[in-house]
C-alpha positions in Angstrom: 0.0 0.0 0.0 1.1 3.6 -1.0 1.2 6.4 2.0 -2.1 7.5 -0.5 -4.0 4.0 0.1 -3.4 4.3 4.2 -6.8 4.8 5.9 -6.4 7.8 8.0 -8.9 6.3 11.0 -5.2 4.2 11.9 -3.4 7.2 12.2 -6.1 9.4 14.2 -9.6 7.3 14.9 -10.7 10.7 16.6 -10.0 12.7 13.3 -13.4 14.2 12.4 -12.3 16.3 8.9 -10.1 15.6 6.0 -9.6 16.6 2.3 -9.6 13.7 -0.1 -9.3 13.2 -3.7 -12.0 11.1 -6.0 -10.3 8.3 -7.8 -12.8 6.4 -8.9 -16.3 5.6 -8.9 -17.3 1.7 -8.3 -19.9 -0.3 -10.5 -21.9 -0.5 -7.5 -22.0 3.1 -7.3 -19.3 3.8 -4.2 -17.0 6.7 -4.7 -12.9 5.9 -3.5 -10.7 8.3 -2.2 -7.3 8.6 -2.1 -7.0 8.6 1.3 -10.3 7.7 3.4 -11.2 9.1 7.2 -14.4 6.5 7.0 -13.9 3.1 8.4 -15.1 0.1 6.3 -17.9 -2.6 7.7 -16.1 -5.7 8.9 -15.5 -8.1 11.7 -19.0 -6.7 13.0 -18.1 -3.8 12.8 -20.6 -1.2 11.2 -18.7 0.8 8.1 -18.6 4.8 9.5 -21.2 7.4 7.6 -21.1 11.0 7.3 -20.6 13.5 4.0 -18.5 14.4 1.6 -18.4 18.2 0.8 -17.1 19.6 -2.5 -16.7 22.9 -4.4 -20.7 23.1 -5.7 -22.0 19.8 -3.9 -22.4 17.5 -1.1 -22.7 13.5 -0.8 -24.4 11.8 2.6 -22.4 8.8 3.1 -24.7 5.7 4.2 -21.8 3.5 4.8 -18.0 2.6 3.7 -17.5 -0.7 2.8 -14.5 -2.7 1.5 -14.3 -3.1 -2.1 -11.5 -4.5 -4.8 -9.2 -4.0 -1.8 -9.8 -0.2 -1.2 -12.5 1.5 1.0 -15.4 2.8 -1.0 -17.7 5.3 0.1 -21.6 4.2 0.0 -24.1 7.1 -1.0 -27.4 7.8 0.7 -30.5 6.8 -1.9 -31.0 9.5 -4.1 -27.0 11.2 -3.2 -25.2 12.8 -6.3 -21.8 11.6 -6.3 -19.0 14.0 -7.0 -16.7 13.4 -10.4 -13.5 11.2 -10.4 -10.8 14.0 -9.5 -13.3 15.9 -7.6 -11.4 17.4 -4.4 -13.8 17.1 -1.6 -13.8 17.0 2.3 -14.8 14.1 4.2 
């Protein structure tokens, strides 16, 4: 894993803001940062929600789940999802 792929919840699990870059957008419709503050379901553990705020738009995140080996964001029904490249804040 790059420094870009590390989940930042390891480094600070208390961290409540962070920017982020889109990379890419998932078939199933999840959105994958660069670097993610949003901890992914697992082990029976729920995966974190919250928003993702960009220039001219906001996403509610239902959920993060674990997907081709990187975390990927879950929108709410109904969410716009910002652009791959999108800079946003999670």
């Amino acid at each position: 894993m790059s420094d870009a792929d590390q989940p930042l919840f390891r480094a600070d699990p208390y961290r409540r803001e962070a920017p982020g870059t889109v990379v890419a957008h998932m078939p199933e419709g999840g959105v994958v940062l660069d670097r993610s503050l949003f901890y992914a379901t697992g082990g029976g553990q729920p995966g974190d929600s919250g928003r993702l705020v960009w220039d001219g738009g906001e996403m509610a995140v239902a959920t993060a789940e674990r997907a081709e080996g990187r975390i990927a964001l879950i929108p709410a029904a109904g969410a716009v999802v910002p652009d791959v490249g999108a800079r946003v804040t999670q």
